[in-house]
C-alpha positions as CSV (number, residue, x, y, z in Angstrom):
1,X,-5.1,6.8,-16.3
2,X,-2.1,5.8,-13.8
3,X,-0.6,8.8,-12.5
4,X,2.5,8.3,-10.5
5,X,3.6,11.9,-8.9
6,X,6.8,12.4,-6.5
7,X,6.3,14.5,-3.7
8,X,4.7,14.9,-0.1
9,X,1.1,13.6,-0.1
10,X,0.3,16.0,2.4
11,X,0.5,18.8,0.7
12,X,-0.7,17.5,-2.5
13,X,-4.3,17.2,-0.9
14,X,-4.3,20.2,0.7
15,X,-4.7,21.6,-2.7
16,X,-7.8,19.0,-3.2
17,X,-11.5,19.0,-3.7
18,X,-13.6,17.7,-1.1
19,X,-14.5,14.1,-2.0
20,X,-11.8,14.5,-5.1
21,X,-11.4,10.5,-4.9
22,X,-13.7,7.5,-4.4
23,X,-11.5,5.7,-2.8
24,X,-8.3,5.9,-1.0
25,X,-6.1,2.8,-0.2
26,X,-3.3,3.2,1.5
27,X,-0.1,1.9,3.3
28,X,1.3,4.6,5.1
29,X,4.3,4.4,7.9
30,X,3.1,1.9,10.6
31,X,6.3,3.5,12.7
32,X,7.8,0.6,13.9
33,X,10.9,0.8,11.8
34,X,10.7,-1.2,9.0
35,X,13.1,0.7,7.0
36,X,15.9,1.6,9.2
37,X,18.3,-0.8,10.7
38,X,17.9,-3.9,11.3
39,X,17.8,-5.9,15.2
40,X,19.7,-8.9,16.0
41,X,16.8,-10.9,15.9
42,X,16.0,-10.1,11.4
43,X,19.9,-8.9,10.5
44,X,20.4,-11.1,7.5
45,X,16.7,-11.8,6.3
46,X,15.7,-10.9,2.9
47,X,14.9,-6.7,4.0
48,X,18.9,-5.9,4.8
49,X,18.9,-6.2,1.1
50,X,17.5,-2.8,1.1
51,X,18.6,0.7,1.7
52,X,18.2,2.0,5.4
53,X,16.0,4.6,5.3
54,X,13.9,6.6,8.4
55,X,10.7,6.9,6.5
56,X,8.6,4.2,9.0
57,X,9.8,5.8,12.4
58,X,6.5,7.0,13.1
59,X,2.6,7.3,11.9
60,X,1.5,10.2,10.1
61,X,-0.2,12.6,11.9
62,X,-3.5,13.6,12.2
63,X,-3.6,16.0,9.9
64,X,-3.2,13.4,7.3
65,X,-6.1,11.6,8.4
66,X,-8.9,14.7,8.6
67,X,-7.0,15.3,4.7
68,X,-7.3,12.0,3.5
69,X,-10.9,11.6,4.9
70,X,-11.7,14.7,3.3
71,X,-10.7,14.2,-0.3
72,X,-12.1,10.7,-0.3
73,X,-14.9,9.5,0.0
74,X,-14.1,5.8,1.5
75,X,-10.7,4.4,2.8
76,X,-8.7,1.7,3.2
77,X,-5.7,2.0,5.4
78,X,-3.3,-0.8,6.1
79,X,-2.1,-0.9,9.5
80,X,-4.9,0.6,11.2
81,X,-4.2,-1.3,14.0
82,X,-1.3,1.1,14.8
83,X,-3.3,4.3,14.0
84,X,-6.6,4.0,16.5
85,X,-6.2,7.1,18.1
86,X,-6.6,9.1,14.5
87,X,-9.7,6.4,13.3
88,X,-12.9,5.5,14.6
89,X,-14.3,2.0,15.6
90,X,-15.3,0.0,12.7
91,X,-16.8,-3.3,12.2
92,X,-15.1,-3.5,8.5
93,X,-11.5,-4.7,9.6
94,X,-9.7,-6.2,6.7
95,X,-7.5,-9.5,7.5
96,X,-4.7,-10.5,4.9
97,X,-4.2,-13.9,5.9
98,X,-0.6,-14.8,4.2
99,X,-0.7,-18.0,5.6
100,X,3.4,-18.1,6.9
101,X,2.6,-19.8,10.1
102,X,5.5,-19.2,12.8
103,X,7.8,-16.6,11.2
104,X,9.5,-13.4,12.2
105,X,6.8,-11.5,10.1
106,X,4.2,-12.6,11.0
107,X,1.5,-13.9,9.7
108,X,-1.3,-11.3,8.8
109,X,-1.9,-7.3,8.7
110,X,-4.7,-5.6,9.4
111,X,-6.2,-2.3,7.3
112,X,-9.0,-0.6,8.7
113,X,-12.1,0.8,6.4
114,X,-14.8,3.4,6.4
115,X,-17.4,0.6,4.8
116,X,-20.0,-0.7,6.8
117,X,-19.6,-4.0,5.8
118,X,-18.4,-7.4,7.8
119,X,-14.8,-8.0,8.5
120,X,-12.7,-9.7,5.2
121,X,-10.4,-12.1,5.0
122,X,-7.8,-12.5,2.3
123,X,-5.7,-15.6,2.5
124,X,-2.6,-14.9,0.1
125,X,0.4,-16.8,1.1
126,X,3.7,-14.1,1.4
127,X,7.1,-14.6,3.1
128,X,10.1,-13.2,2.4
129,X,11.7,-16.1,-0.1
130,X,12.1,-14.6,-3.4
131,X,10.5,-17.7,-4.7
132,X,7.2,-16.9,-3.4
133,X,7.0,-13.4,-5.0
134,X,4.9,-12.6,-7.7
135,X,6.8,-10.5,-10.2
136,X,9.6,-11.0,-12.0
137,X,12.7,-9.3,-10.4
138,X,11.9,-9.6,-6.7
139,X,10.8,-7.3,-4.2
140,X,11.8,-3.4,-4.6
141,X,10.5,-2.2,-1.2
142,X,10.8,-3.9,1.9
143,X,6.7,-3.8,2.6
144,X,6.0,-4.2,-0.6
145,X,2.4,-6.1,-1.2
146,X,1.4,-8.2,-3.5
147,X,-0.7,-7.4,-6.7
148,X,-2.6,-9.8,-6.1
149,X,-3.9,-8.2,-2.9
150,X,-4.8,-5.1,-4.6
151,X,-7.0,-7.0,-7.4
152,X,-8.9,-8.4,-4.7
153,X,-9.3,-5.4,-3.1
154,X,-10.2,-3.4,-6.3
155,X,-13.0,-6.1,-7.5
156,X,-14.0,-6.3,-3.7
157,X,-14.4,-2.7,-2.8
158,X,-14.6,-0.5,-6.0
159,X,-17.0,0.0,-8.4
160,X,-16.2,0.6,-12.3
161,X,-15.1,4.3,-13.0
162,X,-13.9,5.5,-9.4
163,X,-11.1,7.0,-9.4
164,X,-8.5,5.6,-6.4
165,X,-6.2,7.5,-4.6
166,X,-2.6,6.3,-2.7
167,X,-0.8,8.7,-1.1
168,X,2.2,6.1,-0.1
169,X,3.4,4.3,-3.0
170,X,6.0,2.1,-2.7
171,X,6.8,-0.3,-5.3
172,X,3.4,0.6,-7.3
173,X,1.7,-2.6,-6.6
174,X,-1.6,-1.0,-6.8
175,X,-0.6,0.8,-9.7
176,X,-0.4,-2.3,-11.9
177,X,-3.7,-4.0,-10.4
178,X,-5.2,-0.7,-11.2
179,X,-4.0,-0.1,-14.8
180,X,-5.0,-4.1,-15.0
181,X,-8.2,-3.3,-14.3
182,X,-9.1,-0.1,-15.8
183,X,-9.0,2.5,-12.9
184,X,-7.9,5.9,-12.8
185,X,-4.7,6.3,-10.1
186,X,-3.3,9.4,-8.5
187,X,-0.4,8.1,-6.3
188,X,2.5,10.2,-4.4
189,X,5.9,8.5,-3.4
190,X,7.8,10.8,-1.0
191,X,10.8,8.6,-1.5
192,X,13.0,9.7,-5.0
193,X,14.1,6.5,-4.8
194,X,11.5,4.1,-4.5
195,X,9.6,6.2,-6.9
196,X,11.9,5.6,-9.8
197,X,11.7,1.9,-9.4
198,X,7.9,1.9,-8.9
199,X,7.4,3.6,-12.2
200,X,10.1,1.0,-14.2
201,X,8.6,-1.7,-12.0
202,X,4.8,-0.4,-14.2
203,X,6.3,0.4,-17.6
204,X,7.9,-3.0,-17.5
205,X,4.1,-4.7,-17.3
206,X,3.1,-2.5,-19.4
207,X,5.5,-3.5,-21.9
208,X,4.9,-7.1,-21.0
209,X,1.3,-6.7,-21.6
210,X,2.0,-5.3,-25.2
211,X,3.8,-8.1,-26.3
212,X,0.9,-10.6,-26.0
C-alpha cells in the first residue's frame, strides 16, 4: 500500500510506535537553498523553472532525527554529509555516482545509513537536461531523484514485507519504485504543492502500468 499524506512529518511521528517502520529513507532539507532564489552563477539552468520556495534554508533539527531514529528501525538519509552534528560516525556511507563530470551540480551526493555494512556506490548518470530524465514529463521538483535510485536502494537494503517510511516527499520518486516493487509506503510532503503533483506524477504510472 502507497500512502501519500500532506502534512508536517514531525508531528506525524510523534504520534508513532517505536520501531513503527523498517526502514526510513529520506531526503530532507540539506539547507543550502536549493529552493529559493537563484545566484548569478545557476540563474537560467533548468531549476529557475520552478517555484521559489524557502523550504531548503536549513536542516531539520534534532528533534527530527531522535523521531525518525525512533520510529524506524534503520535509515537512510541523503545528505548526511550536511547533518553530522545530529548523526553518528558510520562506515556505511552511500555514494550516488551520477557521472556529470565538471558541472555546476556536481557530480555525486552522499546519504548516510545506520547499516553496518561497507560504503556503496551507485553510478546513475543525472544532469539537469530534460533529455536525461527518466519519466515522461520532466522533473517536478528541483532535487528530484531518480527512480531508478530508489529500486536500487530498495533491492539493496530492504527485505520483502518492510514497510518504508519518507518523511520528505517530493516528487514521489520512491513512491513509484516502491509500488513497483511491492512495498508498503507512508510518505509526508509538507509542501501543498509538490504534494499534488507527486500523487498525479504515481497515478499516472499506475495508469501506465494498467495498460500493459
Amino acid at each position: 500500500m502507497i500512502d501519500l499524506r500532506l502534512g508536517d512529518c514531525l508531528e506525524a511521528m510523534k504520534l508513532m510506535e517505536d520501531d513503527s517502520f523498517d526502514l526510513a529513507i529520506v531526503d530532507p532539507p540539506y539547507g543550502i537553498g536549493m529552493g529559493s532564489a537563484m545566484s548569478s552563477k545557476t540563474e537560467g539552468d533548468y531549476r529557475s523553472k520552478f517555484d521559489q520556495k524557502n523550504w531548503d534554508n536549513e536542516i531539520p533539527t534534532r528533534r527530527y532525527f531522535d523521531q525518525l531514529k525512533r520510529v524506524s528501525k534503520n535509515q537512510i538519509i541523503w545528505g548526511g554529509n550536511y547533518m553530522t552534528d545530529h548523526l553518528s560516525p558510520t562506515k556505511s556511507w552511500i555514494v550516488w555516482d551520477k557521472n556529470n563530470g565538471a558541472s555546476l551540480f556536481g557530480d555525486g551526493e552522499l546519504a548516510w545509513t545506520s547499516y553496518d555494512k561497507p560504503l556503496q556506490i551507485k553510478r546513475i548518470h543525472w544532469v539537469g537536461s530534460a533529455s536525461l530524465w527518466e519519466d515522461t514529463g520532466g522533473k517536478i521538483h528541483p532535487t528530484q531523484k531518480p527512480v531508478s535510485l530508489y529500486t536500487w536502494l530498495l533491492e539493496s537494503y530492504a527485505k520483502k514485507g518492510d514497510k518504508i517510511l519518507d518523511t520528505h516527499l517530493g516528487s514521489g520518486s520512491i513512491a513509484i519504485a516502491c509500488h513497483n516493487l511491492g512495498y508498503d509506503l507512508t510518505g509526508y510532503e509538507l509542501d501543498s504543492d509538490y504534494y499534488k503533483l507527486a500523487i498525479k506524477r504515481l497515478e499516472n504510472h499506475q495508469k501506465q502500468l494498467r495498460l500493459f
